[in-house]
KOLDOLO-936521 format. One line per 3 residues: number of its first residue (from 0); their letters; for each residue x negated, y negated, z negated of C-alpha. Coordinates in Angstrom, 1 decimal. Layout:
KOLDOLO-936521
NUM	a	X Y Z | ...
This chain:
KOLDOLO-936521
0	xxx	0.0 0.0 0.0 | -0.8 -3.6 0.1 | 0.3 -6.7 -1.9
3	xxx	0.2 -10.0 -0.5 | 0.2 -13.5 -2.9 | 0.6 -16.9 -1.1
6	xxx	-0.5 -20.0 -2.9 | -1.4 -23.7 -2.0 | 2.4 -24.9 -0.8
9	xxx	3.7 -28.3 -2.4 | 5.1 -31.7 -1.1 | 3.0 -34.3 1.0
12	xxx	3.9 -37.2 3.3 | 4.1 -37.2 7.0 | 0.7 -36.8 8.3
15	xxx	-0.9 -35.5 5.5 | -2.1 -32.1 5.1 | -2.1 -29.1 2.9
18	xxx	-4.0 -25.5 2.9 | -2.5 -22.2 1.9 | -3.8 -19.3 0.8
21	xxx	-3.2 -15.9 0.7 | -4.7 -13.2 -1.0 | -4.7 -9.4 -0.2
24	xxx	-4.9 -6.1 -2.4 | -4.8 -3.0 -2.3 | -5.3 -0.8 0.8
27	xxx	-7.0 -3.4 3.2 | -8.4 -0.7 5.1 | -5.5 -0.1 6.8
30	xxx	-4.8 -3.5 7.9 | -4.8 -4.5 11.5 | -3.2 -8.4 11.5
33	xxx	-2.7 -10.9 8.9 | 0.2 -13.6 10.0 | 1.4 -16.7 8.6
36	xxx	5.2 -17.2 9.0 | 8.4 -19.7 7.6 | 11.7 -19.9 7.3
39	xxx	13.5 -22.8 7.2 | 17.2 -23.1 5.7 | 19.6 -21.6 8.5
42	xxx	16.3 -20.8 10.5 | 14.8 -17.0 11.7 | 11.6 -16.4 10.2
45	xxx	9.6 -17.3 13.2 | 5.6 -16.7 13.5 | 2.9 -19.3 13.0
48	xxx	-0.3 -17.8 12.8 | -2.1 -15.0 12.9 | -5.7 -13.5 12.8
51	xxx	-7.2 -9.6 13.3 | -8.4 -8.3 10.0 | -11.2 -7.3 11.4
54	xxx	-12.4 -10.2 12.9 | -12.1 -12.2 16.4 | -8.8 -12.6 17.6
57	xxx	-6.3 -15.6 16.4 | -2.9 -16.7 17.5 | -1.3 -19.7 16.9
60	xxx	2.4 -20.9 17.7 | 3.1 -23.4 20.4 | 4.6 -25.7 17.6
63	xxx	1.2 -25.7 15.3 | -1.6 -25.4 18.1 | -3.9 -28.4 17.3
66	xxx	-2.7 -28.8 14.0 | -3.3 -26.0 12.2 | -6.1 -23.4 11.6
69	xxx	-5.9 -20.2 10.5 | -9.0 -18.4 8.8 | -10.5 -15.3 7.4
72	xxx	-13.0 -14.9 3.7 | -14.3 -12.0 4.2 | -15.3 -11.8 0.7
75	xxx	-12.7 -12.6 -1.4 | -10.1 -11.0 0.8 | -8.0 -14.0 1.8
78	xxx	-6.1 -15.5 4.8 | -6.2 -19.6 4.7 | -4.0 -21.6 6.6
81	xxx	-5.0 -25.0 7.0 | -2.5 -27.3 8.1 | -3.5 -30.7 9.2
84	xxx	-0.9 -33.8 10.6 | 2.2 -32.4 8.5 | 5.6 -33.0 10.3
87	xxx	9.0 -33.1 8.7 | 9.9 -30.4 11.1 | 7.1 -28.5 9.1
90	xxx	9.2 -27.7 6.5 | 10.0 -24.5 5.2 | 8.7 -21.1 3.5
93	xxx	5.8 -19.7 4.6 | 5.1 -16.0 4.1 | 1.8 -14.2 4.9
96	xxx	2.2 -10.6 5.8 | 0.1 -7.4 7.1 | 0.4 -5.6 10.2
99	xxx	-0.7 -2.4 11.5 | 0.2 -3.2 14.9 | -1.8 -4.8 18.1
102	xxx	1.2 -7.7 18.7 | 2.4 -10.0 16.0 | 6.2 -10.3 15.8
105	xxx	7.5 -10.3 12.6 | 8.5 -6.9 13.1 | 5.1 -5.4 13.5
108	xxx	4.5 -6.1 10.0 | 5.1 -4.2 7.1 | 3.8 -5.9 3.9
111	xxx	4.9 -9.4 2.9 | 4.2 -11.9 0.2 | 6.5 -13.4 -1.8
114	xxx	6.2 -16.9 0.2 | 5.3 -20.6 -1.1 | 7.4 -24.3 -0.4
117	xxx	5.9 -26.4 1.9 | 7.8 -29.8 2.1 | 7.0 -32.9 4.4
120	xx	8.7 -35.7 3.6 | 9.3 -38.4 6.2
């Protein structure tokens, strides 16, 4: 199994920025993807980022490309998503979840966090 905790989600103006983190336990081994994902209120969960476990390959949204950057510690076994020019339209849950899978629809992964707030205020 594998446990995912987010952390780093909070309010901040228009423009400003704020980095989440999320760290990962258990069975890492086994991990193929790590995504970031939100839900706003009356909104599907729709992906934002994601990045190979491994190493290498990273995938970004249309909506967040240039703005945000997602990243990998090896070390301490964390996924950091830094988000940079905040937009009102920004607002919402994010989640961070594992995959096993090649593609990254929220489908193809099986282990998710228990999400953090993230709220731009315009």
């Amino acid at each position: 199994q594998v446990q995912l905790v987010e952390s780093g989600g909070g309010l901040v103006q228009a423009g400003g920025s704020l980095r989440l983190s999320c760290a990962v336990f258990g069975r890492t081994f086994t991990i193929y993807n790590v995504g970031w994902f939100r839900q706003a209120p009356g909104k599907e969960r729709e992906f934002v980022a994601g990045i190979r476990w491994s190493g290498g390959r990273v995938s970004y949204a249309d909506s967040v490309k240039g703005r945000f950057t997602i990243s990998r510690d090896n070390a301490k076994n964390t996924v950091d998503l830094q988000m940079n020019t905040l937009k009102p339209e920004d607002t919402a849950v994010y989640y961070c979840a594992a995959g096993w899978r090649e593609t990254m629809a929220p489908s193809d992964f099986g282990s998710w966090g228990q999400g953090t707030q993230v709220t731009v205020s315009s």
